[in-house]
C-alpha positions in Angstrom: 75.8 76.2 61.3 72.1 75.7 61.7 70.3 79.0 63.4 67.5 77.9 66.4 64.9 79.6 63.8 65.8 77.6 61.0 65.6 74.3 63.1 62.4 75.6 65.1 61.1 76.3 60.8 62.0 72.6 59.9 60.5 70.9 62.8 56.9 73.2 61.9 57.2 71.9 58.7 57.6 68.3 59.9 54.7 68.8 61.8 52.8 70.4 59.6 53.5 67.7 56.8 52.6 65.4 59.3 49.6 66.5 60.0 48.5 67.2 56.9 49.2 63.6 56.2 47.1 62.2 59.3 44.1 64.3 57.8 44.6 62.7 54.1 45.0 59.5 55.7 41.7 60.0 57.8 40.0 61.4 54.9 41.3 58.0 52.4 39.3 55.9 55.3 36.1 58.1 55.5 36.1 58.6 51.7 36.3 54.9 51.2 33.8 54.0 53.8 31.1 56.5 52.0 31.9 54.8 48.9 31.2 51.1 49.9 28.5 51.6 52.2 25.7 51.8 49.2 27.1 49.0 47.8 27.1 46.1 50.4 25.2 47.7 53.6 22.3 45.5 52.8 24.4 42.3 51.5 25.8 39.5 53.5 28.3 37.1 53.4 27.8 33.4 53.0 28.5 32.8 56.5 24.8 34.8 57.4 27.1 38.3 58.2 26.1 41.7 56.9 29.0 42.2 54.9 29.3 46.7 56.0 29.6 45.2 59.7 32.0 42.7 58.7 34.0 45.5 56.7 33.6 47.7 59.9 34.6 45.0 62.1 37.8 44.1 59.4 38.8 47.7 59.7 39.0 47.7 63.4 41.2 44.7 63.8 43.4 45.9 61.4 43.5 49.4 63.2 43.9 47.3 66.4 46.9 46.1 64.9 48.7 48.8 63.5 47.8 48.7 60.2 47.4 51.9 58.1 44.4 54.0 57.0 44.6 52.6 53.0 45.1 49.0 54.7 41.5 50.0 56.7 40.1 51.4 53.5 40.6 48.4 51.5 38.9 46.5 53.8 35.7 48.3 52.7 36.5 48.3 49.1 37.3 44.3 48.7 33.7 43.9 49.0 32.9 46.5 46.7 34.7 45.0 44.0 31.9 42.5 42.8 29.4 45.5 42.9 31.3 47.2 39.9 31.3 46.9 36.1 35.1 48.0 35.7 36.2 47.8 39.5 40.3 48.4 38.5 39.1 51.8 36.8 36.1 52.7 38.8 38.3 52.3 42.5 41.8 53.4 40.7 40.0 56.7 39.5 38.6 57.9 42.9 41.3 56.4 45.1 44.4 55.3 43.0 46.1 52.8 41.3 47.9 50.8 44.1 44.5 50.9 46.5 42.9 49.4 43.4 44.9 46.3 42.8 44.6 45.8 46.5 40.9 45.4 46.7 40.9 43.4 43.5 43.5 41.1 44.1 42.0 40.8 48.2 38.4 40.2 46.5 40.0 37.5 43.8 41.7 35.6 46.7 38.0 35.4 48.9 36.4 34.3 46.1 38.5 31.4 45.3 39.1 30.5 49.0 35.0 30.2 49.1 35.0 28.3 46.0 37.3 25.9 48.0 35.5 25.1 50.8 32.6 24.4 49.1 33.9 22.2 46.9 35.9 20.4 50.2 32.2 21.2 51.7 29.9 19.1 49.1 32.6 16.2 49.2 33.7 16.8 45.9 37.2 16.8 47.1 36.6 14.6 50.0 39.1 12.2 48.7 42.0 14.0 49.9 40.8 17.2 52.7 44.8 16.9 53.1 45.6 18.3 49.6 42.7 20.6 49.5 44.6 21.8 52.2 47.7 21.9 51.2 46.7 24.1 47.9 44.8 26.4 49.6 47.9 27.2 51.8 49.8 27.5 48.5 47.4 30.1 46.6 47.7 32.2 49.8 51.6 32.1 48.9 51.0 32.9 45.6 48.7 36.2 46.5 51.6 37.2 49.2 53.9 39.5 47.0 51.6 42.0 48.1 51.6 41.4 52.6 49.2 43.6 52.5 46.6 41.0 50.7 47.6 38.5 53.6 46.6 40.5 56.4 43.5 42.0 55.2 42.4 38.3 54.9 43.9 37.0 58.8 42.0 40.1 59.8 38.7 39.1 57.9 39.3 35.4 58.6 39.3 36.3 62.4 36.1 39.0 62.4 34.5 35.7 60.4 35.3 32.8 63.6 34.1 35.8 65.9 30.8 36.3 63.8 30.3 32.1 64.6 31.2 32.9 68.1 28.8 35.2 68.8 26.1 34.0 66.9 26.0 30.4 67.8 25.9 29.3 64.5 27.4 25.7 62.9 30.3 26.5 61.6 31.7 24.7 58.6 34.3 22.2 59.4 36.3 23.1 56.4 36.5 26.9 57.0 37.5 25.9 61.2 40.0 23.5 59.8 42.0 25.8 57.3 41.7 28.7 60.0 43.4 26.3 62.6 45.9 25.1 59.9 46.5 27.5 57.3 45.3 31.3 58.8 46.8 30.6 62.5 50.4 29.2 61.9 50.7 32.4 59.2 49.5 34.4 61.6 52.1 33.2 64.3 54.6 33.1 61.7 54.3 37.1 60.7 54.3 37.8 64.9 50.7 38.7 65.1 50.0 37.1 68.5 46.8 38.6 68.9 44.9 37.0 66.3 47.0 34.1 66.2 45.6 33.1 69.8 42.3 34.2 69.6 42.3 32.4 66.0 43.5 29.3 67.7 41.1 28.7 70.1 37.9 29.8 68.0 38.9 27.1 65.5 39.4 24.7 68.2 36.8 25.4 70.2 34.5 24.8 66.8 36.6 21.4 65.8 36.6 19.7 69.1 33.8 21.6 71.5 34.0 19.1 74.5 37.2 18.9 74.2 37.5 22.7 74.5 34.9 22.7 77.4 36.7 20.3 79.6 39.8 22.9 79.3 37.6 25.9 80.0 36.2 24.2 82.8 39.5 23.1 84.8 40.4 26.8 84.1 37.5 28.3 86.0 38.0 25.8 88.8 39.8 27.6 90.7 39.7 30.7 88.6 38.8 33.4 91.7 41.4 32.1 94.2 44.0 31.8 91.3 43.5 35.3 89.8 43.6 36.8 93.5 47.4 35.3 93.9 48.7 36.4 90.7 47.3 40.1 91.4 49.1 39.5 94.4 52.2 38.0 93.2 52.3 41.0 90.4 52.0 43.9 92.7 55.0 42.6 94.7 57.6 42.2 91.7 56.2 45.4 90.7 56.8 47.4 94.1 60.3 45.0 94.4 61.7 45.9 90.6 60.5 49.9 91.4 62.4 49.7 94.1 65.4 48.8 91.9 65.0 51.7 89.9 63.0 49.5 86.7 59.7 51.3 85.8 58.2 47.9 84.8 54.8 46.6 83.9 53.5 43.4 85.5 50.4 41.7 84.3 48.9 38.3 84.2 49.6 36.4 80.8 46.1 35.4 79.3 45.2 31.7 79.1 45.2 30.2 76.0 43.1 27.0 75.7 44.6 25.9 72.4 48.1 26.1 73.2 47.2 24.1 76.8 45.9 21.5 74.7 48.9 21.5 72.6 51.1 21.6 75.3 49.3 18.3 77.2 49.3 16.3 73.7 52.5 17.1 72.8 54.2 16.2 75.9 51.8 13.7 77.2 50.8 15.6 80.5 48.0 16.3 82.5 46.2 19.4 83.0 48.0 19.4 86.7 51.6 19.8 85.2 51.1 22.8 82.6 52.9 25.3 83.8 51.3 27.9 82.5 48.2 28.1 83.5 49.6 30.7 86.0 52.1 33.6 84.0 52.9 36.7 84.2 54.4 39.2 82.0 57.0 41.8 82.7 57.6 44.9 80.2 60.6 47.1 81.1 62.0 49.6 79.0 66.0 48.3 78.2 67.6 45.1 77.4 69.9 45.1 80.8 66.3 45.5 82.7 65.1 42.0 81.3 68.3 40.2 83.0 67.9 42.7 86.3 64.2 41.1 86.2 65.5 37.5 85.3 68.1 37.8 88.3 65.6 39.1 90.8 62.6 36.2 89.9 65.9 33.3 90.5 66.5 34.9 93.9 63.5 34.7 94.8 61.6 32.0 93.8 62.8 27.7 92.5 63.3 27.8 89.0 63.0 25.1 87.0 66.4 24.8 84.6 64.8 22.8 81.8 62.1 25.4 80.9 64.1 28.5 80.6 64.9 29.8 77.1 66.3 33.6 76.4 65.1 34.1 73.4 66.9 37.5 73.5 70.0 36.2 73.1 68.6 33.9 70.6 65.4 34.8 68.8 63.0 33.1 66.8 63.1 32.3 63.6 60.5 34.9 63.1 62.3 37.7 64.8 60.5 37.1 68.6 62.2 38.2 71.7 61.6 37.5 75.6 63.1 35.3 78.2 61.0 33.0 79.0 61.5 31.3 82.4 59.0 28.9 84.7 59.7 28.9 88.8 58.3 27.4 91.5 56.5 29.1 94.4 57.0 28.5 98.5 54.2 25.9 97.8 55.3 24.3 94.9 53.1 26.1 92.3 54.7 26.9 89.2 54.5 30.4 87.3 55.3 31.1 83.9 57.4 34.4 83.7 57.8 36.4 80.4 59.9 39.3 80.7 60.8 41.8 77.8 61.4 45.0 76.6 58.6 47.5 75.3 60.0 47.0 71.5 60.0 43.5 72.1 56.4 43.3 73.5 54.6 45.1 70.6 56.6 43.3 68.1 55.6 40.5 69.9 51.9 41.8 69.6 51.8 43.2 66.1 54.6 41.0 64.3 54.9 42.5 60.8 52.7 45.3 61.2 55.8 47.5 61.7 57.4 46.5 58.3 53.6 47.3 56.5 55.4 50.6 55.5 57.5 49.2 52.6 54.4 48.3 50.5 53.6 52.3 51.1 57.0 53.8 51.0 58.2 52.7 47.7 61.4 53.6 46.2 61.4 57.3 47.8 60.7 56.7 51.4 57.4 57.5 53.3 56.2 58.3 56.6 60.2 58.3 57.8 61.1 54.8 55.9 63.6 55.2 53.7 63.7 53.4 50.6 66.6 51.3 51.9 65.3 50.5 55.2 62.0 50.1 53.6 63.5 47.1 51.0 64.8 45.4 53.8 61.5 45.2 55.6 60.2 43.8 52.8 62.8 40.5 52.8 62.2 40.5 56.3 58.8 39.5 55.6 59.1 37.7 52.8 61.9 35.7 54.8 58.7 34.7 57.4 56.7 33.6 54.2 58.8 31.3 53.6 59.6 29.6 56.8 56.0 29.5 57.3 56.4 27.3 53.8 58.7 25.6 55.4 57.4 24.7 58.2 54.4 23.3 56.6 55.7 21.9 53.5 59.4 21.5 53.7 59.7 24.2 50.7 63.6 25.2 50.2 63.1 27.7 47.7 62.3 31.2 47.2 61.8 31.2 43.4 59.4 28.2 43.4 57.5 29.8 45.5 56.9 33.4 44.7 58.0 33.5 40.7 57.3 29.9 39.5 54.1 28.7 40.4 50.4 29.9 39.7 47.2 28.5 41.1 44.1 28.0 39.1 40.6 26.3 39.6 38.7 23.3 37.8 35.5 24.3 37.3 33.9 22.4 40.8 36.7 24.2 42.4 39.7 22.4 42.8 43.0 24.0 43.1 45.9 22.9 40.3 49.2 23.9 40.8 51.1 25.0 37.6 54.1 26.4 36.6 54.6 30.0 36.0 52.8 30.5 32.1 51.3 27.3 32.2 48.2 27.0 29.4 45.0 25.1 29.1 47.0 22.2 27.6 49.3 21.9 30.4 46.1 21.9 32.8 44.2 19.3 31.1 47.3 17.0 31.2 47.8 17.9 34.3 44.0 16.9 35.4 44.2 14.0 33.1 46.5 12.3 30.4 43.3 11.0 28.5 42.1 14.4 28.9 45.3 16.5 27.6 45.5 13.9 24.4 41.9 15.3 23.7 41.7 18.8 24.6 40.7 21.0 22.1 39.6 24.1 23.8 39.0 25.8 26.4 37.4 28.3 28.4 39.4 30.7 31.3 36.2 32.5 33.2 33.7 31.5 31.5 35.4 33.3 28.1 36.8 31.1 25.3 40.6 31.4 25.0 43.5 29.9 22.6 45.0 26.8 23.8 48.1 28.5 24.2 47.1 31.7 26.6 49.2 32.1 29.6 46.9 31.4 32.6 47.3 33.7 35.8 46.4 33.0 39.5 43.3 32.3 40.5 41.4 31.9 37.1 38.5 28.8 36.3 40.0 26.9 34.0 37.1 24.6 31.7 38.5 22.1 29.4 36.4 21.1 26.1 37.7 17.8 24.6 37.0 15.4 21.7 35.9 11.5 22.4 38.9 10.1 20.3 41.7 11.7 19.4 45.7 12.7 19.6 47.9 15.6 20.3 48.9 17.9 17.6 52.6 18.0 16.7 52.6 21.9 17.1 52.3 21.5 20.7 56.0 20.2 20.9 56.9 23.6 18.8 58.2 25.8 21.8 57.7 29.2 19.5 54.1 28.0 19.5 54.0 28.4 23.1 51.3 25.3 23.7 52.9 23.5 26.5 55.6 24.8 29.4 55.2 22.0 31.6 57.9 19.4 31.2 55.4 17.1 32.2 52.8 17.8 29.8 55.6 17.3 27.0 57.1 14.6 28.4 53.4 12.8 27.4 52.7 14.6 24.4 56.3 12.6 22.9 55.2 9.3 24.3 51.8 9.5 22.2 53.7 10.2 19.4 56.6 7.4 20.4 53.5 5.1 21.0 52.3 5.7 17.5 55.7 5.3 16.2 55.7 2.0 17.8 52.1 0.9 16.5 53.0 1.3 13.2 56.3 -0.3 13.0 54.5 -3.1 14.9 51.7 -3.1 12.0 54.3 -3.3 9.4 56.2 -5.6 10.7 53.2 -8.1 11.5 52.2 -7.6 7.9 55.8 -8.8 6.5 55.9 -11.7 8.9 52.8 -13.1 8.3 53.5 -12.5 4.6 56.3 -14.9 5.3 54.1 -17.5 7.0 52.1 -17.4 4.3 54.8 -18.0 1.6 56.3 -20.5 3.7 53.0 -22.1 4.2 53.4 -22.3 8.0 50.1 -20.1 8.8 49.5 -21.9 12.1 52.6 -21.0 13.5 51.8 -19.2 16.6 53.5 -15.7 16.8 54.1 -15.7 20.3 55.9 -19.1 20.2 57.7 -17.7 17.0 58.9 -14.6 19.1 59.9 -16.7 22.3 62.2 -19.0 19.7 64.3 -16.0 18.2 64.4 -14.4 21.4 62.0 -11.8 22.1 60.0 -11.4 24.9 56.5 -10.8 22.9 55.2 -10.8 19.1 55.2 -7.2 19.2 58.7 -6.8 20.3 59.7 -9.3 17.3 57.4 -7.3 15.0 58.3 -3.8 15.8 62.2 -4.8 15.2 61.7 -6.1 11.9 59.3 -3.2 10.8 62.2 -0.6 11.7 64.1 -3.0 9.6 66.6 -3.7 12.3 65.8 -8.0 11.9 66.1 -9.6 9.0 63.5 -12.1 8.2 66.0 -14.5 6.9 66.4 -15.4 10.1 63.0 -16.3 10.1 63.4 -18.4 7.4 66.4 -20.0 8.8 64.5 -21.0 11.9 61.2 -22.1 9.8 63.6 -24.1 7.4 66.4 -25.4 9.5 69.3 -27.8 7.4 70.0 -31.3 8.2 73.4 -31.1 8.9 75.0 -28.2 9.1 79.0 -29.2 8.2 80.4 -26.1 7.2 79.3 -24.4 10.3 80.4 -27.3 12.3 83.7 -27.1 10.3 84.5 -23.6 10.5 83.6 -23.7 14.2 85.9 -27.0 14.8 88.8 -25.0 11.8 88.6 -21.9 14.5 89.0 -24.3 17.3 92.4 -25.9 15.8 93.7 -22.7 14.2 95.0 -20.7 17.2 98.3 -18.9 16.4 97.5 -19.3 12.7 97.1 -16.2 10.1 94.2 -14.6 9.4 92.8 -15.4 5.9 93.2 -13.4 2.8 91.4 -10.5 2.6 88.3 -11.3 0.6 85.8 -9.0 -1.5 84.1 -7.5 1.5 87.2 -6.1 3.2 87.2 -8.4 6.0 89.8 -10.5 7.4 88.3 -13.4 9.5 91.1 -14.4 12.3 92.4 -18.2 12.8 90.9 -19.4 9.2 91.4 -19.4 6.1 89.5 -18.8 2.4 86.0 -18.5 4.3 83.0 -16.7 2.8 82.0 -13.4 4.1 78.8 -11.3 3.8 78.3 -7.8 5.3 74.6 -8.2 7.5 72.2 -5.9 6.1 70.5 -5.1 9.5 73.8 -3.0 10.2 75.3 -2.7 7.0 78.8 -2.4 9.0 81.6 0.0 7.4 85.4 0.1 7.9 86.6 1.7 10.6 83.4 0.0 12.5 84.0 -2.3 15.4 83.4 -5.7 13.8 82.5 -9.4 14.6 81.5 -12.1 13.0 78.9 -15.1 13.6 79.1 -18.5 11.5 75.5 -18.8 9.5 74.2 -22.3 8.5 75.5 -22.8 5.2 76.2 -19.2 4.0 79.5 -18.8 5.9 80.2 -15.9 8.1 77.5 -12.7 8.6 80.2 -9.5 9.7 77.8 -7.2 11.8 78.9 -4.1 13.8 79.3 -4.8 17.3 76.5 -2.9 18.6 74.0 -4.5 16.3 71.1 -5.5 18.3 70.5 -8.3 15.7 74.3 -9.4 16.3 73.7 -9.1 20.3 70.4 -11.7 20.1 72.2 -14.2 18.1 75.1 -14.3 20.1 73.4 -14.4 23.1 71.3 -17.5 21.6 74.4 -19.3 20.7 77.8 -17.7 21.1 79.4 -20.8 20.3 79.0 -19.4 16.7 80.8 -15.5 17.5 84.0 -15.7 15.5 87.2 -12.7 15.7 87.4 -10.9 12.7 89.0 -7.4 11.5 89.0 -4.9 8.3 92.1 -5.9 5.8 94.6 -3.6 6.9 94.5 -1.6 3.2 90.9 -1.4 1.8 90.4 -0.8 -2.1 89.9 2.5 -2.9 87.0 1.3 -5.2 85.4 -0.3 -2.2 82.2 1.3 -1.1 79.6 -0.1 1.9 76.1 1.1 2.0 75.2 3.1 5.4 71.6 4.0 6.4 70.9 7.3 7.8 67.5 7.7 9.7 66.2 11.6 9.7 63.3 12.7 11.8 62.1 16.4 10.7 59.2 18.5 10.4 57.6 17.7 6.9 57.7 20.4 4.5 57.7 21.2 0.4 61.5 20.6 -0.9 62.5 18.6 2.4 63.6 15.5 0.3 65.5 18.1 -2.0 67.8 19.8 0.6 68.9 16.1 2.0 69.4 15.1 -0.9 72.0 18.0 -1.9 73.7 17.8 1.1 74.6 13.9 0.5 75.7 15.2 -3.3 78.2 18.1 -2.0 79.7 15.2 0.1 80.3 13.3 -3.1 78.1 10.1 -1.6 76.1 8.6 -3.6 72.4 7.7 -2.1 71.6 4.5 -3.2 68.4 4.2 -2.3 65.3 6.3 0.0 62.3 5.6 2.6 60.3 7.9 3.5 57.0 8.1 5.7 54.9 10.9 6.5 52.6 10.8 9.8 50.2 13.9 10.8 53.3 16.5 9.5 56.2 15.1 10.7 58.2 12.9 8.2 60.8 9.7 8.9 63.3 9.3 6.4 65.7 6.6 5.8 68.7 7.2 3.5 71.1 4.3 2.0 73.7 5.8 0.8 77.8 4.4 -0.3 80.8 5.4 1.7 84.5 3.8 2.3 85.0 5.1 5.2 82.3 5.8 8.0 84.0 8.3 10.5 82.8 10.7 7.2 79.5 10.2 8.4 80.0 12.8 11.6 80.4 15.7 9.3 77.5 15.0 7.0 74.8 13.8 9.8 75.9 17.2 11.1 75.3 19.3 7.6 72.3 16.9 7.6 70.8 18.5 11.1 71.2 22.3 10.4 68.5 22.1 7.7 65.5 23.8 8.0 62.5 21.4 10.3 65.2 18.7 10.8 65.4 17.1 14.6 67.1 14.3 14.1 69.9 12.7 11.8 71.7 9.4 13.0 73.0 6.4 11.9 70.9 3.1 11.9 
């Protein structure tokens, strides 16, 4: 049991906690203001300001707005921040740690916005205003872990449309175009109605000024005898809903030109039929008063069904409350009524401001948060982050957007999206292919970095490249850290694939013209040569026969075609007439060809096909029948050229034990001392003989091509497998 003078002690203590607190808080903000004033009272801003009034002004709005004494303090210390050697250590020793990275991070994100517009400014990105856009929406997401960033820059964002306001002076289109897109619909997001209003129609009024005129003008029109019959009309529901009992608050609804507009573009109206150009707004203090109110304004005046929305019962997506209701006077005027509670109204007012303690409670609570409540504040706002996202982008996910993307600037102040850890070599590539085949340094502010340094939001990325020039094969080395970007690897391989390519193309050019030459059929044209054996170009024919996967006999055969042909005719007439018969006897190669007998067989060497491969056979011009394995691309060509000529054939159903076929294996690894060696061994403790070895080596990788002699090629898994655990190896397949 609790004694009066123990509860009476605890609630002095509250108070005198609480007080104590208010004084520190008071003292932060005075402490703070001392501190910048030296620094930046005789500076201004590019926009012509005097950056200690803007920082006044900044305070003020936030203070307007509920937000706390270190939120008011930073919003002298942002601009500080330039003015300082070490400003992380100078501010986190006279005003801690967490105010610190506040300012810093605030600064960081003004800077780069201003690099923005001037780059959209000085058409450099005029191309595309869309994109610029776009990315500068997306670095404001990436600076929004902290909320408290985001507000201190609505709140400077709207002192800086005021400053143009009041002095007259042209304002950039660029800066009115991402308040109006960017600031305003985050600001309406979060549920900070007052400056996402007064945002709106300061942009707007500098984007489209007749426009805005015209609106202004059929406003004051009939401005005097309109705001004496809404005082009117708000004294009576007053007097009518205190006579009910409901201590309510009636006032006029301010007009907002911005959302007029809207409303007559939108729906395709004319000034005449917005209805709210005359509103009111009721406060009360409980939930069943709103519906009391609601009940009352139906008895009394026409409502109109369509434009009623309860918004109680169902509230926005970012937490808004009010029913919202338009009626129609004795004469036919209609009036906008908004009625809500007084929790509703300055959420309604101040939006996230109330959830601002979480960044300042931490894990123990602070200023009567808990740590629990406090944690849910914060996914509450981080929730309105990302339907702002949504709404603008279409963005579905809350890792991409607040763990796996940075920011980062060209040098003429572009914004380039990257994933999280992304390096210079994934931002040249991503600026350029050309450029990311070339890059070779690289400077991150102004400072010269490895190629493989993490960037971070908000850095100035500079890349320095060589005229000609490749990739290097560490930057597919993941341990190396080079490249995260999938994209960025994806091209690094296809340089490498491409000169793969060119050199198999260059040797295989070399052996066909060889062939020409020997033939002496020099004037040949390649490309007519190509088209006849069924390839779509001369490089296509000559990149096959440099990987050795088309034989140049068949080259020959078409350069030096027989003049009759009668053992292919009579093994393809013998097939014809055999059906039913036996297969023939099992000759030296293994291979039983069905429907004929005693023909000549020959295992192609393009394939070198072992039992148990899946067989077939084509009938050659005078040296009988060439067994390939059915998914030899050589096989595939020639049948599709004439498969007249495909004939059935199988493996003898026993195969000699002294029967060997040669196999290639192709191995792609990193090139190394002993490489050779280790294959090698493993093809020896396998007890298969290696018959025979190529091997190339291009800027440290090397391609290897084994022949070796097996009599059975399912053994080939478990040795292409032994094969592909040694050390630098990335590939081992058949061919």
């Amino acid at each position: 049991m609790v004694s009066p003078s123990e509860t009476a002690s605890t609630a002095l203590s509250q108070v005198v906690r609480a007080t104590a607190a208010a004084h520190e808080a008071a003292d932060l903000l005075e402490r703070a203001s001392r501190f910048a004033q030296p620094l930046i009272e005789s500076e201004t801003l590019d926009t012509g300001e005097n950056i200690w009034e803007h920082a006044q002004a900044v305070a003020h709005v936030l203070a307007l707005i509920g937000g706390s004494k270190e939120m008011q303090a930073a919003a002298y210390l942002v601009y500080a921040c330039p003015h300082l050697n070490k400003p992380e250590e100078v501010i986190g020793k006279a005003f801690g740690e967490n105010l610190a990275q506040l300012a810093i991070q605030t600064n960081q994100l003004v800077h780069l916005q201003r690099l923005s517009r001037t780059a959209e400014a000085t058409a450099q990105l005029s191309d595309n205003p869309k994109l610029q856009t776009e990315n500068v929406r997306k670095m404001l997401l990436a600076f929004s872990r902290d909320l408290r960033v985001v507000m201190l820059r609505l709140a400077s964002r709207l002192q800086t449309l005021r400053h143009y306001a009041a002095t007259k002076l042209p304002v950039p289109a660029a800066l009115a175009r991402e308040s109006l897109q960017v600031f305003a619909p985050l600001a309406n997001r979060l549920g900070i109605w007052q400056i996402k209003w007064e945002m709106e129609d300061l942009s707007f009024r500098f984007l489209e000024p007749e426009t805005y005129k015209d609106i202004a003008r059929l406003l004051d029109e009939k401005r005097t005898e309109r705001e004496a019959y809404m005082a009117s009309l708000s004294q009576r529901l007053q007097s009518e809903l205190s006579a009910q009992g409901i201590a309510a608050q009636v006032q006029g609804r301010p007009k907002h030109i911005y959302s007029i507009v809207k409303k007559m573009r939108g729906k395709d109206l004319p000034f005449e039929r917005v209805f709210d150009v005359r509103a009111l707004r009721v406060v009360v203090p409980q939930v069943p008063d709103c519906y009391q109110v609601l009940s009352w304004v139906h008895e009394h005046f026409t409502p109109i069904v369509e434009e009623f929305d309860d918004y109680i019962a169902k509230p926005k997506s970012n937490g808004y409350q009010s029913l919202h209701t338009v009626v129609r006077d004795a004469d036919g005027r209609p009036i906008e009524i908004q009625i809500r509670t007084r929790d509703m109204h300055e959420h309604a007012e101040n939006g996230v401001a109330a959830h601002w303690a979480y960044k300042e409670a931490g894990t123990k609570g602070y200023a009567g948060v808990s740590a629990t409540s406090a944690y849910d504040a914060k996914i509450a706002v981080l929730r309105q982050l990302l339907a702002w996202e949504r709404d603008l982008s279409g963005a579905v996910s809350d890792k991409a957007l607040f763990d796996d993307r940075i920011y980062v600037l060209t040098p003429d102040a572009a914004i380039i999206e990257l994933p999280q850890g992304a390096t210079p070599v994934d931002f040249a590539y991503m600026l350029h292919t050309n450029l990311g085949h070339r890059c070779r340094g690289a400077k991150v502010d102004g400072a010269m970095v490895p190629l493989n340094t993490p960037l971070a939001n908000g850095q100035t990325v500079e890349i320095t490249a060589i005229k000609e020039g490749g990739p290097s094969r560490d930057w597919l080395n993941p341990e190396l850290g080079y490249i995260v970007s999938h994209r960025s690897r994806a091209k690094v391989r296809s340089w490498f694939n491409a000169q793969i390519s060119a050199e198999h193309i260059a040797k295989g050019r070399e052996a066909v013209e060889k062939l020409l030459q020997r033939e002496g059929r020099t004037s040949f044209k390649l490309e007519d040569l190509a088209s006849q054996l069924g390839f779509k170009s001369a490089d296509g024919l000559f990149e096959v026969v440099g990987k050795d996967e088309f034989s140049l006999r068949n080259i020959e055969t078409l350069l030096n075609p027989p003049t009759s042909t009668p053992q292919a005719d009579d093994i393809i007439a013998a097939r014809a007439n055999a059906k039913g018969a036996s297969a023939s006897r099992n000759n030296r190669s293994g291979v039983l060809v069905v429907g004929v007998d005693s023909l000549l067989t020959q295992l192609a060497r393009c394939c070198k096909p072992a039992p148990p491969d899946a067989i077939s056979g084509f009938v050659t011009r005078g040296k009988g029948v060439s067994i390939h394995r059915q998914d030899c691309s050589n096989f595939r060509e020639l049948a599709a050229r004439t498969p007249e000529r495909v004939i059935d054939v199988r493996w003898g159903e026993r195969i000699a034990d002294d029967a060997f076929y040669p196999v290639d294996v192709a191995v792609e690894a990193v090139d190394r001392q002993g490489l050779l060696r280790d294959i090698s061994e493993v093809f020896a403790k396998e007890k298969m003989n290696v018959i025979g070895v190529q091997t190339q080596s291009v800027k440290g990788m090397a391609w290897m091509t084994f022949t070796v002699e097996l009599n059975d090629s399912a053994k080939l898994a478990k040795v292409l497998g032994s094969v592909k655990t040694i050390k630098g190896v990335r590939n081992a397949r058949r061919r």
